[in-house]
Backbone as a printed PyTorch tensor [residue, N CA C, xyz], in Angstrom:
tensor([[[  0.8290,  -1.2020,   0.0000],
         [  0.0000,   0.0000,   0.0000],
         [  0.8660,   1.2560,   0.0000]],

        [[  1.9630,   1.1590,   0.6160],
         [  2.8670,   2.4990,   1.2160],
         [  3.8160,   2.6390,  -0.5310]],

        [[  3.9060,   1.4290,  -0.9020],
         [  4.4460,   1.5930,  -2.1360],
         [  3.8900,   1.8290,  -3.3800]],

        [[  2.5320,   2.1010,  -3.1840],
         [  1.6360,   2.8300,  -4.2270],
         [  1.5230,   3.7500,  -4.0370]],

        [[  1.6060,   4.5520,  -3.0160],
         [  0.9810,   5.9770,  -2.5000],
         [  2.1900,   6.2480,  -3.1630]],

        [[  3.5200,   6.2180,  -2.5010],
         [  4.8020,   6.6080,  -3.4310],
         [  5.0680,   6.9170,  -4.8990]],

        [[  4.7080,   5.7710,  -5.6460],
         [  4.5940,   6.0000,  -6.9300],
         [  3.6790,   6.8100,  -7.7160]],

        [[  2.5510,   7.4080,  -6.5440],
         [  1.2400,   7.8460,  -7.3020],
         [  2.3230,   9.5640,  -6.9430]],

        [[  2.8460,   9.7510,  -5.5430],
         [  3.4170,  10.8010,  -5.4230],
         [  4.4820,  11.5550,  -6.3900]],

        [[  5.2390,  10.4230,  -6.7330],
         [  6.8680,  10.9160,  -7.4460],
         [  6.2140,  10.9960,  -8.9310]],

        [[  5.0700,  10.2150,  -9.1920],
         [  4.3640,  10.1310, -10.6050],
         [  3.7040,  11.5980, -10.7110]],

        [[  3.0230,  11.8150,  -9.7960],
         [  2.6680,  13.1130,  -9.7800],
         [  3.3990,  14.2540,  -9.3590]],

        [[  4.6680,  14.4060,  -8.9230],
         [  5.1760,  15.1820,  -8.8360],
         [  6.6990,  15.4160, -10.4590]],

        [[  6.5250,  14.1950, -11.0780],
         [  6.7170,  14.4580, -12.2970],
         [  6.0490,  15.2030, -13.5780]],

        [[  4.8100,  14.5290, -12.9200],
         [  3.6300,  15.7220, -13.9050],
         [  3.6350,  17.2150, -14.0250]],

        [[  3.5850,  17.2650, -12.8550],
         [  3.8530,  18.9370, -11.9700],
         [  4.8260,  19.6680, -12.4650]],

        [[  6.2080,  18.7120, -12.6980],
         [  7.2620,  19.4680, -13.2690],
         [  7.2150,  19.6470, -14.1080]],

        [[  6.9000,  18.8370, -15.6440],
         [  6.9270,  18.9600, -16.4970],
         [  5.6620,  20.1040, -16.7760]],

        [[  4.8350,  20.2170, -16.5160],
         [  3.5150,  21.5130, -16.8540],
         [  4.4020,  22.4430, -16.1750]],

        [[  4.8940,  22.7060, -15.6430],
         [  5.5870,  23.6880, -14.7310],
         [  6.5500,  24.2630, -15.6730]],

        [[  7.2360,  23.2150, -16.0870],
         [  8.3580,  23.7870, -17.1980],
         [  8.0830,  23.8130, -18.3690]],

        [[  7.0020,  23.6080, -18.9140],
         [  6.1900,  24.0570, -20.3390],
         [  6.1490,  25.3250, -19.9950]],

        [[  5.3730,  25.7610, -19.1340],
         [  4.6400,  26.5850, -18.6250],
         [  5.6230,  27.7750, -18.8650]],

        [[  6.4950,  27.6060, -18.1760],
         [  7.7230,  28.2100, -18.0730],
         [  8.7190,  28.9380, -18.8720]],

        [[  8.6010,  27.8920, -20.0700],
         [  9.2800,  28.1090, -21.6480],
         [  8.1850,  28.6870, -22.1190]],

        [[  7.3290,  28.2780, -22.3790],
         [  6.0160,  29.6030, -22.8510],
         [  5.9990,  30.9410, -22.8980]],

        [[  6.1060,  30.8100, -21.2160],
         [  6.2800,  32.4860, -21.1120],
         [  7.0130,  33.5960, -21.2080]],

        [[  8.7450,  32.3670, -21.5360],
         [ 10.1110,  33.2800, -21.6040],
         [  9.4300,  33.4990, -23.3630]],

        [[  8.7780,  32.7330, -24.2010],
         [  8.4590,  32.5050, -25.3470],
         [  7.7240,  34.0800, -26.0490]],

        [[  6.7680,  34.1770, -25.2490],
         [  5.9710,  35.6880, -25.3630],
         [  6.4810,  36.8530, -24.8410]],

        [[  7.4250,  36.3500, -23.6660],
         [  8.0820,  37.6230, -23.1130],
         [  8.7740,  37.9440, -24.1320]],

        [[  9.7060,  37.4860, -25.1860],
         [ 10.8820,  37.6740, -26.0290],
         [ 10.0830,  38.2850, -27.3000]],

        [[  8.7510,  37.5980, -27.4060],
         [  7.8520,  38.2250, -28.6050],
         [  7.9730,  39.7870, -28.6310]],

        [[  7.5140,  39.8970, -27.1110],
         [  6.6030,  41.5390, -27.0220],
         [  7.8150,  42.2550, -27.0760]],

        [[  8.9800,  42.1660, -26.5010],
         [ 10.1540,  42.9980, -26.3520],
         [ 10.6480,  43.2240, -27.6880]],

        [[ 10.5870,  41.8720, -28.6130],
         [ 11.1370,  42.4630, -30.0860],
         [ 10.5270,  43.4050, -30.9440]],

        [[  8.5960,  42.9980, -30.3470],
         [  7.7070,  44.1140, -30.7340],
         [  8.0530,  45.4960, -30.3840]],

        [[  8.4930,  45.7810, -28.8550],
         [  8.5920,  47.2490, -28.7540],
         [  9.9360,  47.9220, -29.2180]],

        [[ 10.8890,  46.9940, -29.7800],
         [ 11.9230,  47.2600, -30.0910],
         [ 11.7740,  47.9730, -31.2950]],

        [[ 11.0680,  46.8810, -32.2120],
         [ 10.6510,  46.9930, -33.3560],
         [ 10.0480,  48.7890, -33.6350]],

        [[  9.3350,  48.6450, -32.2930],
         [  8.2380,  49.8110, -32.4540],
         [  9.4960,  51.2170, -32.5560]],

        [[ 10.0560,  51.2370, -31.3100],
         [ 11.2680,  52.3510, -30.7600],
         [ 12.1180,  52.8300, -31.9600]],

        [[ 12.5060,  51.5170, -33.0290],
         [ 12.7400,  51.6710, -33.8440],
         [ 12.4570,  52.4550, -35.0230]],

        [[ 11.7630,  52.4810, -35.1320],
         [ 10.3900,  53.1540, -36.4640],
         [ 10.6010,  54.5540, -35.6640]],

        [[  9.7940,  54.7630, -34.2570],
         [  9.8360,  55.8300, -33.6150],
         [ 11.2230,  56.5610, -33.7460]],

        [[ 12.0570,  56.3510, -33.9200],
         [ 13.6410,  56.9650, -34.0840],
         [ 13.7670,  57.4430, -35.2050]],

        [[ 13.1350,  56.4710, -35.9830],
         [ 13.9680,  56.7420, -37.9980],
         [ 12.9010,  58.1400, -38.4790]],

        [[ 11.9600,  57.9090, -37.2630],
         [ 10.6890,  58.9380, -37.9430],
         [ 11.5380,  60.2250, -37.2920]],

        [[ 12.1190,  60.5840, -36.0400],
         [ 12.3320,  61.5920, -35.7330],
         [ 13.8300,  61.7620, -36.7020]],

        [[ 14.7720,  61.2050, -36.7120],
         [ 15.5610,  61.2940, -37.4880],
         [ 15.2340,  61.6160, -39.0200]],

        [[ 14.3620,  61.5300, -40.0370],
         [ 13.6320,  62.0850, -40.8410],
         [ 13.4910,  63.2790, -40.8870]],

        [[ 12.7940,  63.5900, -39.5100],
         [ 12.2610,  65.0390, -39.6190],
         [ 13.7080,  66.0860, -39.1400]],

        [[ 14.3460,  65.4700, -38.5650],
         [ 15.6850,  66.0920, -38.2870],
         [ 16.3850,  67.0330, -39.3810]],

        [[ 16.3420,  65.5450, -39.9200],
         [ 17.3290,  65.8140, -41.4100],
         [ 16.3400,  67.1000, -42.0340]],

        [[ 14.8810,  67.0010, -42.3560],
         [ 14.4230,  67.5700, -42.9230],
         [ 14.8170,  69.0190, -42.9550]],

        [[ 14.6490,  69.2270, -41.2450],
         [ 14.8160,  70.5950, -40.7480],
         [ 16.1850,  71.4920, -41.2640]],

        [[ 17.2320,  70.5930, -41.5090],
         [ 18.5680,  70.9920, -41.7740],
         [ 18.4470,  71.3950, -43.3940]]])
C-alpha cells in the first residue's frame, strides 16, 4: 500500500514538473515576442524623428 501511495506521489510530482516547465518556456516565449515588438516599435519611432531632423537641416 505504502508503495503505491509513493509512486502515485513521485508520478505526480513528475507531472507537476513537467507543466511547470512548459509553462515556463512559454512564457520566456511571449516575453521575447513583445520585447522584439517594442523594439521593433522604438525603432520606427527613431527613424521617424531622425527624418524630420534631417528635414529641418
Amino acid at each position: 500500500m505504502g508503495d503505491a501511495i509513493f509512486q502515485f506521489v513521485v508520478f505526480g510530482l513528475i507531472i507537476l514538473g513537467s507543466i511547470s516547465f512548459t509553462l515556463f518556456i512559454r512564457r520566456l516565449l511571449v516575453n521575447a515576442s513583445y520585447k522584439n515588438q517594442r523594439l521593433y516599435n522604438i525603432e520606427q519611432k527613431l527613424d521617424a524623428i531622425i527624418e524630420k531632423m534631417e528635414k529641418d537641416k
